[in-house]
C-alpha positions as CSV (number, residue, x, y, z in Angstrom):
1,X,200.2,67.1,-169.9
2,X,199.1,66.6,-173.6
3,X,200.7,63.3,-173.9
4,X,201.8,61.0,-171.2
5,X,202.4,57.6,-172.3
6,X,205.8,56.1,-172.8
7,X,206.8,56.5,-177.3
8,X,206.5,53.7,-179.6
9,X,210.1,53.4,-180.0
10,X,210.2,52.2,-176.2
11,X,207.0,50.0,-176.7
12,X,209.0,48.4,-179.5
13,X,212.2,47.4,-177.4
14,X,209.7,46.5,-174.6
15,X,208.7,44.4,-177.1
16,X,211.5,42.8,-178.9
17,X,213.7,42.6,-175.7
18,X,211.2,41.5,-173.6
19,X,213.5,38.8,-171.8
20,X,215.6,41.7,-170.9
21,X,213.5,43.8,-169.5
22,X,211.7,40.8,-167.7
23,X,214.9,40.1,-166.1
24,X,215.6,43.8,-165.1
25,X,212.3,44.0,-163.4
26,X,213.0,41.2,-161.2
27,X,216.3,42.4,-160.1
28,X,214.5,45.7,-159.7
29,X,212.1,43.5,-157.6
30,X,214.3,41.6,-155.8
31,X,217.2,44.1,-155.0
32,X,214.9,45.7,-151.9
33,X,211.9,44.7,-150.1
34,X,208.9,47.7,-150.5
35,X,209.4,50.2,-153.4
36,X,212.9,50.4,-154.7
37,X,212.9,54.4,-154.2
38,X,217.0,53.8,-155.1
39,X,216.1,53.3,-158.6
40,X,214.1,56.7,-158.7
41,X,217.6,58.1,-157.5
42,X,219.1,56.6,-160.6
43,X,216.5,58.1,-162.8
44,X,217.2,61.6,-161.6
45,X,221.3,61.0,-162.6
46,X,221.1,60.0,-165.4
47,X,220.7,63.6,-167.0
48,X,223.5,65.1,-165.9
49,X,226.0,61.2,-166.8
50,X,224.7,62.0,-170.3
51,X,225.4,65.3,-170.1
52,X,229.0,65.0,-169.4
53,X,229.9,61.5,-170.9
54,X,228.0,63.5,-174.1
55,X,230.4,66.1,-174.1
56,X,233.5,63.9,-173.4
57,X,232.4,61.7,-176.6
58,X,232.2,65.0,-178.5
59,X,228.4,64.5,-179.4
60,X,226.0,67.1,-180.2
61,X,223.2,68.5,-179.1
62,X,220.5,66.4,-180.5
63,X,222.3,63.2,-179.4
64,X,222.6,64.0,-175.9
65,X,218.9,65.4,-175.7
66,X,217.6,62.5,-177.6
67,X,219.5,59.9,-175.3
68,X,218.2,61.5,-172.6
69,X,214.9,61.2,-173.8
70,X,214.6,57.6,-174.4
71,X,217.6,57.0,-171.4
72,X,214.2,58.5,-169.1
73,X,211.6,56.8,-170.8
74,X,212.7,53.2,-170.5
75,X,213.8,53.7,-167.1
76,X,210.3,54.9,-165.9
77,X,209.0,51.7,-168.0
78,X,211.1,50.1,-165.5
79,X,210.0,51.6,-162.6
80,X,206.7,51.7,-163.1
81,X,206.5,48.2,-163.7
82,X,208.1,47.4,-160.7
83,X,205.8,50.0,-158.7
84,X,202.9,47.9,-160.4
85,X,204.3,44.7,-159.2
86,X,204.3,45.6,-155.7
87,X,200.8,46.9,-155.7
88,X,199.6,43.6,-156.7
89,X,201.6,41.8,-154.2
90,X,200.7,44.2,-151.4
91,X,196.5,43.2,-153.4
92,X,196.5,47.4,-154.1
93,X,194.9,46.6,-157.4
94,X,193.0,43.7,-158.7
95,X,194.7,42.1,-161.8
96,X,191.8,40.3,-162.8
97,X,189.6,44.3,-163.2
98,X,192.1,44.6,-165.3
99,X,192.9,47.9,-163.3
100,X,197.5,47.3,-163.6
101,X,196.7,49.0,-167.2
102,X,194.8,51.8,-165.9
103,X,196.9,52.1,-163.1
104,X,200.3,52.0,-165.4
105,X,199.1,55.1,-167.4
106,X,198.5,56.9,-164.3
107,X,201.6,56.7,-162.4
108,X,203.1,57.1,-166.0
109,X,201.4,60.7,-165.2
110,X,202.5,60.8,-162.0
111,X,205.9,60.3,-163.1
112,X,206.1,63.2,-165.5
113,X,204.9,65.2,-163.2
114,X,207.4,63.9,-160.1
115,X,210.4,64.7,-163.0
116,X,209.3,68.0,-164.1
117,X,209.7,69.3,-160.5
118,X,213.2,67.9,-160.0
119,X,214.7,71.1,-159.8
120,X,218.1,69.5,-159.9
121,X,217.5,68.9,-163.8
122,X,217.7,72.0,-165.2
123,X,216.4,71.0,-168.5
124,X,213.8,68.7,-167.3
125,X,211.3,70.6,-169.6
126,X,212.9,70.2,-172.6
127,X,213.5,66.2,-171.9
128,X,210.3,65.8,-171.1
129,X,208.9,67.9,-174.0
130,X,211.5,65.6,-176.5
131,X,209.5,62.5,-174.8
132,X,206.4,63.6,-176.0
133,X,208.2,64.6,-179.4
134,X,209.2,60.9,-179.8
135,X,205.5,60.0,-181.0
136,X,206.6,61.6,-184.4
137,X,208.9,59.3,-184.9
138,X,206.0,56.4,-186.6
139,X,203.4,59.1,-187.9
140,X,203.7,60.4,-191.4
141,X,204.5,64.0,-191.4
142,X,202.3,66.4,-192.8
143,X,204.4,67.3,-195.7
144,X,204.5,63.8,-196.9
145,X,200.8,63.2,-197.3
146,X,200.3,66.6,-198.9
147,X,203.4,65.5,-201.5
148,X,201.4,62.0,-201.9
149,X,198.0,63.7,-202.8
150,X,199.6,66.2,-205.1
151,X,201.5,63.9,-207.2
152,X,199.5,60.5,-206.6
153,X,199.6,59.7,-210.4
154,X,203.9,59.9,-210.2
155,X,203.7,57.5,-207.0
156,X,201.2,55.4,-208.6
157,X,203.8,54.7,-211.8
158,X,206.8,54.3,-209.7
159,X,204.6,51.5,-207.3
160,X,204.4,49.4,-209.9
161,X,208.0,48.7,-210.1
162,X,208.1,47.5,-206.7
163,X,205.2,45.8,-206.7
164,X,206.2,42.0,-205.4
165,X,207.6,40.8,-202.4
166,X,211.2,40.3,-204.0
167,X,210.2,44.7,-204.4
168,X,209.0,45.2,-201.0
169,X,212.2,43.4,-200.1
170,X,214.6,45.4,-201.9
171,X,212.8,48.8,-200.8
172,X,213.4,48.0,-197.4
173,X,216.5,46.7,-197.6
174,X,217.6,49.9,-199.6
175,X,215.8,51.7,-196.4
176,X,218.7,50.6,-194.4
177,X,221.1,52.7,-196.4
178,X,221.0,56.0,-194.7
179,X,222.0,58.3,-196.9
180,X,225.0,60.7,-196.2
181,X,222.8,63.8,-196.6
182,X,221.6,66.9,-195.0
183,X,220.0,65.3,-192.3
184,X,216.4,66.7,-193.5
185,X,217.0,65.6,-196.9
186,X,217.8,62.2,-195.7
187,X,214.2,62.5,-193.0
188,X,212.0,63.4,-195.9
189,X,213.4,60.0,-198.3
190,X,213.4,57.8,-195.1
191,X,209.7,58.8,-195.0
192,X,208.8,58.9,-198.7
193,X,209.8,55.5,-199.1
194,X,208.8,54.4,-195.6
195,X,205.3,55.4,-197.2
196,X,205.7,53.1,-200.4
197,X,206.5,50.3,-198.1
198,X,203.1,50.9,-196.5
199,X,201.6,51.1,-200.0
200,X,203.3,47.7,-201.4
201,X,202.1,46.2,-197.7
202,X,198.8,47.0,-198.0
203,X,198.3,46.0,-202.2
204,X,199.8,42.5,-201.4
205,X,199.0,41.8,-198.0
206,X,195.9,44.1,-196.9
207,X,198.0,45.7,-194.3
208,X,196.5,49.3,-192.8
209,X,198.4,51.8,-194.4
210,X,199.1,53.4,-190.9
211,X,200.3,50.2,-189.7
212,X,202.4,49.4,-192.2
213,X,204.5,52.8,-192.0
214,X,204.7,52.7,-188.3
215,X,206.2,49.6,-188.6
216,X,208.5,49.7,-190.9
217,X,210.1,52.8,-188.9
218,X,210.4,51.0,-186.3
219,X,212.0,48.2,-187.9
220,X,214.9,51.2,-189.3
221,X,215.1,52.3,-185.8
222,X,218.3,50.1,-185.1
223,X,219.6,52.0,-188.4
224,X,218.5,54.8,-187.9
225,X,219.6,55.5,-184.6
226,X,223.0,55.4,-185.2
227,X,222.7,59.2,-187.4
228,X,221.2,61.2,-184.7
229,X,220.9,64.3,-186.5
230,X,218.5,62.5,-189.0
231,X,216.2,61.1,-186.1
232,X,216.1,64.6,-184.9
233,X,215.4,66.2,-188.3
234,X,212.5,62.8,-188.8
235,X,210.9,64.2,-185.1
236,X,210.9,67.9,-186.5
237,X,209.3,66.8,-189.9
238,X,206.4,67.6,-188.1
């Protein structure tokens, strides 16, 4: 397993819905005493209920494997957690070691490996494959920095027009405005000017570069969700 630890996209909502998830947890918690083994039931469903609610909503491919995809990933979040939880009540792991992160990450593993032999799922593979796929989604594709060294002078002229926060502003804001595109034509602007966000955040603000573009994607994520052929074509950049 090359990469097993839940995407940034999930990390994000984690983040910004923390409330929410808090309040899942507990009712994950509090539903049964031991470990909620129901909920791992659930997990194992949900495939096929995208799969057919999918196909009743006429959507295509890449929006019923990308649903699945982050449908999976949150709900392990979920059940790990709660499997954390009760190893600290039950004094499994010391909190104070530090040992729940350690611990998280490995029955992250754990539960890639449980899924993929679900042999009711018959494309557990690919889900899990689109999981680890999902880390794309905040790193600049290849293409991009190649296009930035190769024409640095061009980028350097057009940064200067967008060079103040009422710029940054405007830049992102016209971020927002997904183009109605070929979904790869629309991936490579999202990222070109994802890119000269980072470089107006780190002139005025001394953000890292990296940073800044990994944020700003996932602040377009609620935008950019809604066209799931452009977050497919954004994860294929690659």
């Amino acid at each position: 397993m090359e990469l097993a630890l839940p995407d940034p996209i999930t990390n994000y909502n984690r983040q910004v819905a923390r409330e929410r998830y808090v309040r899942r947890e507990e009712y994950v918690l509090g539903h049964r005493p031991g470990f909620n083994l129901i909920y791992w039931q659930r997990i194992t469903r949900t495939p096929a209920r995208v799969e057919r609610w999918g196909r009743l909503w006429g959507w295509t491919r890449d929006q019923i494997m990308l649903t699945k995809a982050l449908l999976i990933t949150r709900m392990a979040c979920v059940f790990i957690d709660h499997i954390i939880r009760r190893m600290e009540q039950a004094e499994l792991i010391e909190t104070s070691l530090g040992e729940p992160h350690l611990e998280w990450e490995n029955q992250y593993r754990n539960f890639l490996l449980q899924f993929l032999r679900v042999k009711s799922i018959p494309d557990r593979r690919e889900i899990v494959k689109l999981m680890q796929r999902l880390h794309r989604y905040t790193v600049p594709p290849p293409f991009l920095l190649d296009f930035r060294r190769r024409h640095w002078r061009w980028i350097e002229r057009l940064l200067q027009r967008f060079l103040t926060p009422s710029g940054a502003s405007k830049l992102f804001i016209s971020l927002q405005i997904v183009v109605r595109a070929k979904p790869a034509a629309t991936a490579r602007r999202i990222c070109f000017s994802a890119a000269l966000y980072a470089d107006i955040q780190e002139r005025l603000y001394r953000q890292q570069w990296m940073y800044a573009y990994s944020d700003c994607m996932l602040r377009l994520y609620d935008r950019i969700r809604q066209y799931p052929e452009v977050l497919a074509a954004l994860i294929q950049l690659h």
